[in-house]
C-alpha positions in Angstrom: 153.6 51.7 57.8 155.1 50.2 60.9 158.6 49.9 61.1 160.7 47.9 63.2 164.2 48.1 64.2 166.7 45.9 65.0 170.5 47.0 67.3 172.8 45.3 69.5 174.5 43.0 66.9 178.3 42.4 66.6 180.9 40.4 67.1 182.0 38.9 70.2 183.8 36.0 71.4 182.4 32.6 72.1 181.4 32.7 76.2 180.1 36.5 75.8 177.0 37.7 75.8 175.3 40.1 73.4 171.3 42.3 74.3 169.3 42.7 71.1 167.0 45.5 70.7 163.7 45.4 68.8 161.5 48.8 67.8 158.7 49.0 66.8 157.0 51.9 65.3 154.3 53.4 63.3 151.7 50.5 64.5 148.6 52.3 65.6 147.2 48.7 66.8 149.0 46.8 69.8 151.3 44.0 68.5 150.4 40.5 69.4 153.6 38.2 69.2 156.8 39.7 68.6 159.8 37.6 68.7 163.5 36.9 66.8 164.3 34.8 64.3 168.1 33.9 62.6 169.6 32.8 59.8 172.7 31.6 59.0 174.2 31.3 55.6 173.4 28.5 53.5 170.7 27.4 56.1 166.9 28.7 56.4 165.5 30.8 58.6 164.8 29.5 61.9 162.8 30.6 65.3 164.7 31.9 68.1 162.2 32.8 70.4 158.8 34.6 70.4 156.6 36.4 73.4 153.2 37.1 73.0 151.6 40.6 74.6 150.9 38.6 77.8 154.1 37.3 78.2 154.2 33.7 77.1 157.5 32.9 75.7 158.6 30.1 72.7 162.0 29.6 72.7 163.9 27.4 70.5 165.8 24.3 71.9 169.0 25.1 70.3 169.5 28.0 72.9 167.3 27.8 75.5 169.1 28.1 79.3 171.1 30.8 77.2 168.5 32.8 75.4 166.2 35.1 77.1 163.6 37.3 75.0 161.4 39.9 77.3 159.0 42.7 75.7 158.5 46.6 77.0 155.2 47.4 76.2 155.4 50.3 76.6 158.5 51.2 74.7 157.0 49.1 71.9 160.5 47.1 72.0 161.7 43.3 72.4 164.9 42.2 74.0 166.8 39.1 73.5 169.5 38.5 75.8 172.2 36.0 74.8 174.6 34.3 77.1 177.4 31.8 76.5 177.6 32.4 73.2 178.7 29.4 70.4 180.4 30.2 67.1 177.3 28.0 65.4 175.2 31.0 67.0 176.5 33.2 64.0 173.3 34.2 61.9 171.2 37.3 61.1 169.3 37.9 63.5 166.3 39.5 62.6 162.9 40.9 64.4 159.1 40.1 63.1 156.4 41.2 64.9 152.7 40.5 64.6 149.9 43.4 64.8 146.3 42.3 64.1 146.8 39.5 60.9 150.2 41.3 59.2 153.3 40.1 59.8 156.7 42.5 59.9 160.2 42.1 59.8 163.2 44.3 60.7 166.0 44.6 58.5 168.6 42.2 60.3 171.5 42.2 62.8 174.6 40.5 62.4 175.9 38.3 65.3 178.9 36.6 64.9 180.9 34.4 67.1 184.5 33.6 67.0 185.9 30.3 68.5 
């Protein structure tokens, strides 16, 4: 059962910055795109960004220039760093990661914003 793991949520000012960490564990096969996603309440889930194993990144036009995802291999983990921070950034951010034709999801972070 792979698991994956979502940290680095909170609250923070608008201007900051916040680092979200993904893990991923439990997947015996190497995982293909892995990438965030957020919702806010009262609105549908929506793509942040994605990276696929080799490193090609999808990142949403809503906060790209401050929005930066990056993968560790490795470490099975995805990063998204998140600068200049808006109040309308305020969602749940959550993980999913693809491994062969299964999608997963992490269990959500909560970012919020204040003006």
């Amino acid at each position: 059962q792979v698991q994956l793991v979502e940290s680095g949520g909170g609250l923070v000012q608008a201007g900051g910055s916040l680092r979200l960490s993904c893990v991923a564990s439990g997947n015996k096969f190497s995982i293909n795109t892995i990438g965030w996603y957020r919702q806010a309440p009262g609105k549908p889930r929506e793509l942040v960004a994605t990276i696929t194993s080799g490193g090609s990144t999808n990142t949403a036009d809503s906060v790209k220039g401050r929005f930066t995802i990056s993968r560790d291999n490795a470490k099975n983990t995805v990063y998204l760093q998140m600068n200049s921070l808006k109040p309308e950034d305020t969602a749940v951010y959550y993980c999913k990661a693809r491994i062969v034709l299964t999608e997963y999801w992490g269990q959500g972070t909560q970012v919020t914003v204040s003006s």
